[in-house]
Backbone and ligand atoms as CSV (ligand in chain L), in Angstrom:
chain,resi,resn,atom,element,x,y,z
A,1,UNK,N,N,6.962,-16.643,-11.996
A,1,UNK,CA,C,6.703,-16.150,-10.645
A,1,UNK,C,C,6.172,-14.719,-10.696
A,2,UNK,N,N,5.192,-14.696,-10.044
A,2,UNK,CA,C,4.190,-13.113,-10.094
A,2,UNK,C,C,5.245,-11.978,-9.005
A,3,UNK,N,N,5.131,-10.720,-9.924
A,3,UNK,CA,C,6.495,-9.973,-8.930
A,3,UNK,C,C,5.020,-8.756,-8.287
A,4,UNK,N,N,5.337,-8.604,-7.573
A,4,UNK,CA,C,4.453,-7.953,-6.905
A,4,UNK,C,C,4.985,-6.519,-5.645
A,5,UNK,N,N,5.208,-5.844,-5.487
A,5,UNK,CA,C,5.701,-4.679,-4.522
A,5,UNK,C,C,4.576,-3.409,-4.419
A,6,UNK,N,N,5.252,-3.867,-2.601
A,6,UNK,CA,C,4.402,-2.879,-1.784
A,6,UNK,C,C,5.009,-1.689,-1.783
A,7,UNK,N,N,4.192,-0.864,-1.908
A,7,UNK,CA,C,4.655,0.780,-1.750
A,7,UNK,C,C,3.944,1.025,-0.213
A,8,UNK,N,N,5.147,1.874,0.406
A,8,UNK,CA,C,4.108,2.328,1.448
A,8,UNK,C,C,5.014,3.619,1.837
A,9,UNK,N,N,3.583,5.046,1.735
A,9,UNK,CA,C,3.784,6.113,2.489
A,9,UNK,C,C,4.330,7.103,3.700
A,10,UNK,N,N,4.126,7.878,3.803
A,10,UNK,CA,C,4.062,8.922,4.742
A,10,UNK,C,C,4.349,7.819,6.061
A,11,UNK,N,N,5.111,8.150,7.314
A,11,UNK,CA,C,5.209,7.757,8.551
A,11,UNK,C,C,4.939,6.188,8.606
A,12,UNK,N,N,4.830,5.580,7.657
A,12,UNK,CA,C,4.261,3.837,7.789
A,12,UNK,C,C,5.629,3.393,8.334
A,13,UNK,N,N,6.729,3.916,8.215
A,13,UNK,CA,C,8.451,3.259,8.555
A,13,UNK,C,C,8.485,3.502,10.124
A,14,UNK,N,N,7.162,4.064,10.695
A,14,UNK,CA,C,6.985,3.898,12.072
A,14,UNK,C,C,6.392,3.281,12.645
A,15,UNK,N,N,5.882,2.091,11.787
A,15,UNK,CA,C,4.595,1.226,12.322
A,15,UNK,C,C,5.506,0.265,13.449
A,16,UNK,N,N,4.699,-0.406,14.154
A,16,UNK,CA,C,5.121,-0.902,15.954
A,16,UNK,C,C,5.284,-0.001,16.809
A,17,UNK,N,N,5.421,1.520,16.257
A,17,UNK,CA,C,6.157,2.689,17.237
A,17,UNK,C,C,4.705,3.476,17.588
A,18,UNK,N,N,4.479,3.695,16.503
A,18,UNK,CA,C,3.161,5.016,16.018
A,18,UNK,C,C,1.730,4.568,16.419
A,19,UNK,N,N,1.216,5.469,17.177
A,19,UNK,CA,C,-0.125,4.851,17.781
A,19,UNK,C,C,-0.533,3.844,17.761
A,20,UNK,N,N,-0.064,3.176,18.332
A,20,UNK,CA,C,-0.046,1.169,18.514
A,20,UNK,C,C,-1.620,0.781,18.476
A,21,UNK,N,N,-2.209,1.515,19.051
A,21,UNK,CA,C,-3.749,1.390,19.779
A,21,UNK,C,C,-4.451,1.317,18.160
A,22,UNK,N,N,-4.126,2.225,17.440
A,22,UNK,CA,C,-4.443,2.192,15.857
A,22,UNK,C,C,-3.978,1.152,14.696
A,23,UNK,N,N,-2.493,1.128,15.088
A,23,UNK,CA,C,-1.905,0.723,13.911
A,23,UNK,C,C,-1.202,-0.775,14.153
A,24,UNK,N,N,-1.316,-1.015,15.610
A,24,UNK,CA,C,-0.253,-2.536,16.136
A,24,UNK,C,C,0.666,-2.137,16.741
A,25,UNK,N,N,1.557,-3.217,16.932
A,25,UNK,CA,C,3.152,-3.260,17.924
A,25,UNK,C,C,3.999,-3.899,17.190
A,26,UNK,N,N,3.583,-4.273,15.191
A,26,UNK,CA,C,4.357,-5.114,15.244
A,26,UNK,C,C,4.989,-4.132,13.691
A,27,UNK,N,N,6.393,-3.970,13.265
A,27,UNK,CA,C,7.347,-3.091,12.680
A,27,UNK,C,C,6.590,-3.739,11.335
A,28,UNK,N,N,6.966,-3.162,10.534
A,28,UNK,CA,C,7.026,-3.494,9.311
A,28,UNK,C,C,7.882,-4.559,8.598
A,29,UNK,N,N,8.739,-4.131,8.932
A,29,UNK,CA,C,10.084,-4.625,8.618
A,29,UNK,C,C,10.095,-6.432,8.912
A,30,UNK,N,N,9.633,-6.731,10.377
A,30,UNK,CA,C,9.085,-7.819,10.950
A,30,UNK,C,C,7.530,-8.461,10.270
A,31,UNK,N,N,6.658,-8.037,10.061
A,31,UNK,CA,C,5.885,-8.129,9.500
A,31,UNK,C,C,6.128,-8.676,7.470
A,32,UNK,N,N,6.846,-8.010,6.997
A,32,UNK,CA,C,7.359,-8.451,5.553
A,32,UNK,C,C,8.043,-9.729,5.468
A,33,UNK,N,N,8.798,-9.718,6.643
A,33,UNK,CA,C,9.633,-11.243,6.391
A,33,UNK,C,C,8.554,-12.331,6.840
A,34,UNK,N,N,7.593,-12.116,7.432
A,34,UNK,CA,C,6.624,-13.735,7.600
A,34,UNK,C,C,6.287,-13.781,6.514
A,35,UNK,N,N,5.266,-12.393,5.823
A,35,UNK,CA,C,5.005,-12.783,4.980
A,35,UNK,C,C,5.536,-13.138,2.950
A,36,UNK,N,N,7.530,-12.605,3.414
A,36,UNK,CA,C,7.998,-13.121,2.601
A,36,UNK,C,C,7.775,-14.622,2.481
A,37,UNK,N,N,8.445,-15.119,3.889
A,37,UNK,CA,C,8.566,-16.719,4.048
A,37,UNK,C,C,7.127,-17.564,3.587
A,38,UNK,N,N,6.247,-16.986,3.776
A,38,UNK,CA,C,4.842,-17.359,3.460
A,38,UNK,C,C,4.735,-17.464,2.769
A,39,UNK,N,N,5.148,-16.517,1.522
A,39,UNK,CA,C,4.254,-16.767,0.026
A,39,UNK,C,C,5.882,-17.178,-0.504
A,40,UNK,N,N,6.865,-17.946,-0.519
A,40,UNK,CA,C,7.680,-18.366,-1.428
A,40,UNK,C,C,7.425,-18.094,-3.117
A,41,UNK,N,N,6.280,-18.131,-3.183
A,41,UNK,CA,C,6.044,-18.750,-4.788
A,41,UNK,C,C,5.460,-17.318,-5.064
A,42,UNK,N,N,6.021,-16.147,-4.671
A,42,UNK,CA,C,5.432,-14.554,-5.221
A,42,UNK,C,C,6.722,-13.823,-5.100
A,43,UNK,N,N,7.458,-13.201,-6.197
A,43,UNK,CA,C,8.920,-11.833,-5.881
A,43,UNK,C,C,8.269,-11.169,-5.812
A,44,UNK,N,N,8.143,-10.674,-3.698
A,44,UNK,CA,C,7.511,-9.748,-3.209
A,44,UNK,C,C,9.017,-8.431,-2.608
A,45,UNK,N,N,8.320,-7.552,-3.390
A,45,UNK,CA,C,9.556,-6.478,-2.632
A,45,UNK,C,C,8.970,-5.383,-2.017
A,46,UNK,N,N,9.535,-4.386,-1.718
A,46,UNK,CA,C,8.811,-3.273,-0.521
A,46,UNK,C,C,9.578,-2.242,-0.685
A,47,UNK,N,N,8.993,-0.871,-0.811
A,47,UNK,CA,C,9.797,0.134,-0.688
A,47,UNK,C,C,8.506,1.175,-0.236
A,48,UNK,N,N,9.535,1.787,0.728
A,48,UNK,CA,C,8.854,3.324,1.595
A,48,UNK,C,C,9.210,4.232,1.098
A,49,UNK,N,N,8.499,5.450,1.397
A,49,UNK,CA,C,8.901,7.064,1.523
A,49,UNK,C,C,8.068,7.849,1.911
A,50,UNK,N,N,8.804,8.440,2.487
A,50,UNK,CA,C,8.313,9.851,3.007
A,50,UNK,C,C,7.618,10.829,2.406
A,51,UNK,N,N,8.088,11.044,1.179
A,51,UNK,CA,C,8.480,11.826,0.037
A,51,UNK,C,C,7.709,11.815,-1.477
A,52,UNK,N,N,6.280,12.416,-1.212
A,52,UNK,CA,C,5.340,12.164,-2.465
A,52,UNK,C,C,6.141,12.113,-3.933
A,53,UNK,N,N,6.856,13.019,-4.383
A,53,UNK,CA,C,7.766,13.172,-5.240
A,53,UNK,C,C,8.128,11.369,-5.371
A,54,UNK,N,N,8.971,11.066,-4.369
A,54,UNK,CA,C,9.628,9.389,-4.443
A,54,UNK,C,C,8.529,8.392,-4.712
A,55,UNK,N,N,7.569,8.301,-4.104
A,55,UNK,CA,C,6.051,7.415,-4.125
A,55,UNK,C,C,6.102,7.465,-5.862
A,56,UNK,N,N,5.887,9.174,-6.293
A,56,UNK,CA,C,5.320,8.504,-7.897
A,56,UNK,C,C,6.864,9.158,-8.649
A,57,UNK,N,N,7.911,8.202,-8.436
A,57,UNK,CA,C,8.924,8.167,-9.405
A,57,UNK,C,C,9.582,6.567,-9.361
A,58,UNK,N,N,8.835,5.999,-8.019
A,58,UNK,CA,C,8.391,4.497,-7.833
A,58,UNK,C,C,7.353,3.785,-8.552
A,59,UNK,N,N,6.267,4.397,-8.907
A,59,UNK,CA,C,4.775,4.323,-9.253
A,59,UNK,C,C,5.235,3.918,-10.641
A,60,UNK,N,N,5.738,5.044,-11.112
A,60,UNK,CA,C,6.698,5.190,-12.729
A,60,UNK,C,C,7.319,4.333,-13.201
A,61,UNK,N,N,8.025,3.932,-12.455
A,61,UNK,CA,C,9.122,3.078,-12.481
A,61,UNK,C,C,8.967,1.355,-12.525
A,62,UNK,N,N,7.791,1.291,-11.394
A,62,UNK,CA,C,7.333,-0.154,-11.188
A,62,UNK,C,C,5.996,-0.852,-12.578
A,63,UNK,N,N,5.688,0.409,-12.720
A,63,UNK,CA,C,4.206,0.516,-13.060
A,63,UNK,C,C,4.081,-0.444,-14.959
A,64,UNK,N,N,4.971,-0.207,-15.291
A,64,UNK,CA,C,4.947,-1.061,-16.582
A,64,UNK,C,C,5.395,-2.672,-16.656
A,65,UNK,N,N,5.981,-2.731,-15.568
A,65,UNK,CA,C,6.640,-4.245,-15.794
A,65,UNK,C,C,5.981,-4.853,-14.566
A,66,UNK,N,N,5.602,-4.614,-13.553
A,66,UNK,CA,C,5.302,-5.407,-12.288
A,66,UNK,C,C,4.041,-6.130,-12.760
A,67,UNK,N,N,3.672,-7.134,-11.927
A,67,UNK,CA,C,2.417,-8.103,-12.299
A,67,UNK,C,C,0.972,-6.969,-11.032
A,68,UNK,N,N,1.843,-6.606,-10.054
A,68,UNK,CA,C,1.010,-6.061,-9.150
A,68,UNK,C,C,1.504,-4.779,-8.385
A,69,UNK,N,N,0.784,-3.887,-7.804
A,69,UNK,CA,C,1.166,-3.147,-6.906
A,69,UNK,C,C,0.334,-2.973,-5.654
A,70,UNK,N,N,0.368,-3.113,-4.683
A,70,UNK,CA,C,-0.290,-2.878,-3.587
A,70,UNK,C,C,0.541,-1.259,-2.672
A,71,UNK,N,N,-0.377,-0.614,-2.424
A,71,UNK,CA,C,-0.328,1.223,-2.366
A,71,UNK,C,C,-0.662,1.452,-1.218
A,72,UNK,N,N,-0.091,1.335,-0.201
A,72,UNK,CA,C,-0.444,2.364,1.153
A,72,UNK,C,C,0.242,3.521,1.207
A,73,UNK,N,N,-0.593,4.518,0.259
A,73,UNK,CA,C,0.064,6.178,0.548
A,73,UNK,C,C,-0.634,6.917,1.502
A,74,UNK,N,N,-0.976,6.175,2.182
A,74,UNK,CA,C,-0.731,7.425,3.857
A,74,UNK,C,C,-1.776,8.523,3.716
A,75,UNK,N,N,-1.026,8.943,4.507
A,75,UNK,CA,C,-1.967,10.606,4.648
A,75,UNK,C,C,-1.878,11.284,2.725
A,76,UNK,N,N,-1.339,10.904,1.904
A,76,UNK,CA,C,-1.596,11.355,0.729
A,76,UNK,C,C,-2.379,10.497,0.047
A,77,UNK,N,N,-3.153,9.720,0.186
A,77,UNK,CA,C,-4.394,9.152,0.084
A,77,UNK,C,C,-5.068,10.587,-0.402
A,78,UNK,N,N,-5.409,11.307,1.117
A,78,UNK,CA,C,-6.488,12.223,1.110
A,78,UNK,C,C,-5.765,13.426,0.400
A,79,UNK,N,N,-4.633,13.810,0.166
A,79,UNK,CA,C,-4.263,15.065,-0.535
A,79,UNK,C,C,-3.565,15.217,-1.747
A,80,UNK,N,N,-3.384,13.845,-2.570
A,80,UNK,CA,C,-2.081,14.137,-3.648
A,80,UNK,C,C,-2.908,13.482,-5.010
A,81,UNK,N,N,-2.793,14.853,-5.260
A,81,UNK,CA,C,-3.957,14.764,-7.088
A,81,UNK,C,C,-2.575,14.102,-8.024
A,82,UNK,N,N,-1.657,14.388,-7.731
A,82,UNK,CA,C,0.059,13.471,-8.107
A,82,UNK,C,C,0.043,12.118,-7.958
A,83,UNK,N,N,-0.378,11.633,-6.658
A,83,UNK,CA,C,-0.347,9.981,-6.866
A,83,UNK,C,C,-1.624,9.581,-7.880
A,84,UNK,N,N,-2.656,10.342,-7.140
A,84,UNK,CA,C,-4.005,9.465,-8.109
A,84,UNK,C,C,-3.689,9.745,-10.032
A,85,UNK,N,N,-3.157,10.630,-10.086
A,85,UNK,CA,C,-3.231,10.948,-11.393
A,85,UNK,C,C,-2.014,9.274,-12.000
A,86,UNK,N,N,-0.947,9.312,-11.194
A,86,UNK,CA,C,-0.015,8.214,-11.609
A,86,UNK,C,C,-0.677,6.620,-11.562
A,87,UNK,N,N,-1.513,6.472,-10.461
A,87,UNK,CA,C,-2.370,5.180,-10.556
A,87,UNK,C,C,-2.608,5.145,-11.965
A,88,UNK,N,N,-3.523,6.320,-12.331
A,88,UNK,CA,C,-4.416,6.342,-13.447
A,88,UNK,C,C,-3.807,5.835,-14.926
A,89,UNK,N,N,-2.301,6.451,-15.402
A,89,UNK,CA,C,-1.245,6.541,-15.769
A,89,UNK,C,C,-0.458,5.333,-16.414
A,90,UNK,N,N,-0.473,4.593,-15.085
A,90,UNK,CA,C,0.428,3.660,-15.452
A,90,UNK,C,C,-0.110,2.189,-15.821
A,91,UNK,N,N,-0.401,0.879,-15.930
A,91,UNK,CA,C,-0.605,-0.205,-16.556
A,91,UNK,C,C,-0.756,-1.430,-15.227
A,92,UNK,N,N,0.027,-1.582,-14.576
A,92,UNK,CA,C,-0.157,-2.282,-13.311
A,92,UNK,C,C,-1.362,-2.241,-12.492
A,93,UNK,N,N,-2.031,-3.180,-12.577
A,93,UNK,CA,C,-3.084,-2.812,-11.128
A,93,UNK,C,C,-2.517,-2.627,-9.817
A,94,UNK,N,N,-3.285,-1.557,-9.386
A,94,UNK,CA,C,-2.872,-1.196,-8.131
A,94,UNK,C,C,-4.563,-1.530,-6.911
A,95,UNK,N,N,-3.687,-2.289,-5.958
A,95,UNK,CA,C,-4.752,-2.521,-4.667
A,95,UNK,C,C,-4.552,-1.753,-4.036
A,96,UNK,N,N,-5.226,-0.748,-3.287
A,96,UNK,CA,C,-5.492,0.253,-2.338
A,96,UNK,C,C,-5.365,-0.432,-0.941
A,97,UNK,N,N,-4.708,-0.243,0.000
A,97,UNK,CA,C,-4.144,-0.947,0.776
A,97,UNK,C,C,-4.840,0.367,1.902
A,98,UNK,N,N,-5.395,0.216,3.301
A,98,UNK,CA,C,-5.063,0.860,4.333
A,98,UNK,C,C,-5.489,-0.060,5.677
A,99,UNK,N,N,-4.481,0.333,6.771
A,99,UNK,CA,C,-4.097,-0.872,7.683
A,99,UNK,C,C,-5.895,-0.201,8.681
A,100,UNK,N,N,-6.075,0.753,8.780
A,100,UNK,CA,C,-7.223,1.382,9.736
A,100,UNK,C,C,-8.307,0.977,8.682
A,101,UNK,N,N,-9.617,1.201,9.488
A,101,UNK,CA,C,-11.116,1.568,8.777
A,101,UNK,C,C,-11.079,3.359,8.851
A,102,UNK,N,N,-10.559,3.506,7.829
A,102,UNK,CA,C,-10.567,5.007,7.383
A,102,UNK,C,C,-11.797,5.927,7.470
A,103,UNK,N,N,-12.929,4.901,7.427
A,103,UNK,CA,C,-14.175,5.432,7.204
A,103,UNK,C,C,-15.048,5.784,8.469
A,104,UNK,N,N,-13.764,5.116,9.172
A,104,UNK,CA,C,-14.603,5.088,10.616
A,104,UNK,C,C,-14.061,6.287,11.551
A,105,UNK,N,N,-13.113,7.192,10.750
A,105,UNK,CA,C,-12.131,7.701,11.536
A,105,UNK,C,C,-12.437,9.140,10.590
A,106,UNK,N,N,-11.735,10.097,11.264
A,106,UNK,CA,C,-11.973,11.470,10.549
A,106,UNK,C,C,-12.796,11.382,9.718
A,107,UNK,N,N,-13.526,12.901,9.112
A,107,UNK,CA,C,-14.188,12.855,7.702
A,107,UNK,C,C,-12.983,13.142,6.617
A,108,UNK,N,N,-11.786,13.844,6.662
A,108,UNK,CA,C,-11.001,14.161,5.834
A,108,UNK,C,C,-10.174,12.697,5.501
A,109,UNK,N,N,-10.349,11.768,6.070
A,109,UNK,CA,C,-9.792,10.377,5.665
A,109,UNK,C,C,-10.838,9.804,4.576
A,110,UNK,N,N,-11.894,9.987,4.820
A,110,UNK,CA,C,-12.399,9.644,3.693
A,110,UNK,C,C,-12.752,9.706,2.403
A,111,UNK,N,N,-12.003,10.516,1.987
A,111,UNK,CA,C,-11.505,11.033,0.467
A,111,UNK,C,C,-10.140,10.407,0.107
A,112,UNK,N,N,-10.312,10.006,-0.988
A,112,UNK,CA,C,-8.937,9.176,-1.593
A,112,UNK,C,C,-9.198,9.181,-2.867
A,113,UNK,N,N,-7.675,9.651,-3.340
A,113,UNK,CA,C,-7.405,10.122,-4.874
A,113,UNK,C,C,-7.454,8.987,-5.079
A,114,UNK,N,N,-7.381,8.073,-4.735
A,114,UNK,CA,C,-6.443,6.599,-5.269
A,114,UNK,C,C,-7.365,5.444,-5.790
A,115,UNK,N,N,-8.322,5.724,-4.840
A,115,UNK,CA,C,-9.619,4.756,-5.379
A,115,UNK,C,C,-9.998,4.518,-6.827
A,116,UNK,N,N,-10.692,5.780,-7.179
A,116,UNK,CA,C,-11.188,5.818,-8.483
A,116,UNK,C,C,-11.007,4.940,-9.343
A,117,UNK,N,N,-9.271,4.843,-8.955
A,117,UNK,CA,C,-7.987,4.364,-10.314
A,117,UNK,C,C,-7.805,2.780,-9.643
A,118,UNK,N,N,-8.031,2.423,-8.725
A,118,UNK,CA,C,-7.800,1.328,-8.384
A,118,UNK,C,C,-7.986,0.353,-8.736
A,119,UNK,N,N,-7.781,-1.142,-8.344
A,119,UNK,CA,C,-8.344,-2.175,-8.662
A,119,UNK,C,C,-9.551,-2.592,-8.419
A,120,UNK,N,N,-9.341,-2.251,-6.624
A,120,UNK,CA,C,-9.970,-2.331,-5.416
A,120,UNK,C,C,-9.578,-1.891,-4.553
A,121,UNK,N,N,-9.846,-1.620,-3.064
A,121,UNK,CA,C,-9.487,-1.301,-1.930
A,121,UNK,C,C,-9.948,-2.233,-0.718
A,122,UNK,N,N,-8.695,-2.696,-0.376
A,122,UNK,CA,C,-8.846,-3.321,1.380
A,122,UNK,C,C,-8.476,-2.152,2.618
A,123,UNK,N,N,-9.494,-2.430,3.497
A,123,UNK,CA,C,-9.079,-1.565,4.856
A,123,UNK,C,C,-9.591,-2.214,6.015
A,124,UNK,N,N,-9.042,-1.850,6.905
A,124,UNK,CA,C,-9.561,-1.997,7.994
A,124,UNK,C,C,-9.138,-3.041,8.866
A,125,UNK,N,N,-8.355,-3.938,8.061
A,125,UNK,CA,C,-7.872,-5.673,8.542
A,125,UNK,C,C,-6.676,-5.410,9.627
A,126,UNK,N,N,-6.086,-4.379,10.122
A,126,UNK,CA,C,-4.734,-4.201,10.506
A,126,UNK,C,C,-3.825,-4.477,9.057
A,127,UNK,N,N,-2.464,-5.076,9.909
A,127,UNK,CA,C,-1.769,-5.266,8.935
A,127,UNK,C,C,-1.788,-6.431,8.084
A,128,UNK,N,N,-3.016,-7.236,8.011
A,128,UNK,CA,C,-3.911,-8.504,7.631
A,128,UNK,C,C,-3.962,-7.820,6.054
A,129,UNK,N,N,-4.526,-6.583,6.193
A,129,UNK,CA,C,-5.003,-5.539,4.650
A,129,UNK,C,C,-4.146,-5.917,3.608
A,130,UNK,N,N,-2.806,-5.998,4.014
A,130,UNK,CA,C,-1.287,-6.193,2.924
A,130,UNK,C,C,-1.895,-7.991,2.355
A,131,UNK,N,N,-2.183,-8.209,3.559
A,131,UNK,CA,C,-1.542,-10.027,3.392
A,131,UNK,C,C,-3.250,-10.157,2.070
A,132,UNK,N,N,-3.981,-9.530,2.618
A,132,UNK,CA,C,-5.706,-9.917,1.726
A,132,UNK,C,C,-5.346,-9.433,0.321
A,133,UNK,N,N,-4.891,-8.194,0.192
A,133,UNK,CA,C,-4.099,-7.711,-1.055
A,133,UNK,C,C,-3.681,-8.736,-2.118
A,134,UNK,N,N,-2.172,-9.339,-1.387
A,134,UNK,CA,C,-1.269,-10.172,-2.177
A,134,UNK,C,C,-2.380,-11.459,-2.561
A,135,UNK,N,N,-2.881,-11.468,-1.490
A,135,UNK,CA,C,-3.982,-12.970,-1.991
A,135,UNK,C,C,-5.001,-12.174,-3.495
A,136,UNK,N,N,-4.897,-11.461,-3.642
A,136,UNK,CA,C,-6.320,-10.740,-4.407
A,136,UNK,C,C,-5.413,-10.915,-6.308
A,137,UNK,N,N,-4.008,-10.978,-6.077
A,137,UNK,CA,C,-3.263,-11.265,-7.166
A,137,UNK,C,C,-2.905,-12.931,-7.273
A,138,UNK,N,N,-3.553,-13.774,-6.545
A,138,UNK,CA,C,-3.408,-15.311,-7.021
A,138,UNK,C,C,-4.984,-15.634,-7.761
A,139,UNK,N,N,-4.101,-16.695,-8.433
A,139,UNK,CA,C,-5.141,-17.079,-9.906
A,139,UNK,C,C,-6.176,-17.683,-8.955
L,1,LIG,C1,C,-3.485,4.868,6.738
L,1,LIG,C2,C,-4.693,5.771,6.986
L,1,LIG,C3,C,-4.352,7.209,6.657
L,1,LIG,O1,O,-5.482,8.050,6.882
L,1,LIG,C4,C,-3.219,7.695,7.538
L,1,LIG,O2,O,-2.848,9.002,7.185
L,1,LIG,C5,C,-2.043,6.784,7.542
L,1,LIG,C6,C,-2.252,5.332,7.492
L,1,LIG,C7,C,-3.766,3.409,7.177
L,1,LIG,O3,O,-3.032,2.523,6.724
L,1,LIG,O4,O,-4.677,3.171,7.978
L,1,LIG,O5,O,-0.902,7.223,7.682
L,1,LIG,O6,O,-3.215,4.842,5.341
């Protein structure tokens, strides 16, 4: 069974709350369990933070043994030479995950440490981006 965990950033533990008009109405939390029940045949797990420091001592941690990682780091996308350097680092592919079209939005969104090092990057799907991800790790 392919183990696979989502990391997700900065303010994402506010999604359903946080500019709905942008991001949805529907929690995270709610959102993980369909698509636990959905993919049965993937050990999908999830962990947040706030806390760039926590993101890459997760990164570290996951990064040698997991089959996958899918990465929504937030607003440190655009500022943390710390995460991109840990993508780079570690052995796991990592999918670049963001729930907006980043590209369509600020110019300072459109810089991301994270790319470079990536697998690939999905955006723009809502919270669809996670679910296109996990599909991007079946044979
Ligand atoms: C985001 C886009 C980022 O620019 C922003 O800072 C976020 C969420 C997204 O999923 O669309 O917090 O990563």
């Amino acid at each position: 069974m392919k183990k696979l965990i989502i990391i997700n950033g900065p303010n994402l533990n506010l999604l359903g709350k946080r500019e709905t008009n942008i991001y949805g109405n529907l929690s995270f939390t709610d959102f993980f369990e369909r698509v636990v029940n959905k993919y049965p045949n993937i050990a999908l797990e999830h962990y947040q933070s706030n806390i760039e420091g926590e993101l890459i001592d997760k990164l570290q941690e996951v990064g040698y043994s997991y089959d996958g990682i899918i990465l929504n780091a937030a607003a440190y996308t655009h500022t943390s030479i710390g995460i991109g350097d840990v993508v780079k680092a570690i052995e796991t592919p990592v999918v670049e995950v963001h729930i907006s079209n980043t590209f369509s939005r600020e110019e300072f969104r459109h810089q991301s440490y994270i790319s470079p090092n990536a697998r690939g990057v999905i955006l723009g799907f809502g919270l669809q981006s996670y679910e296109l991800a996990i599909q991007s790790f079946f044979d």
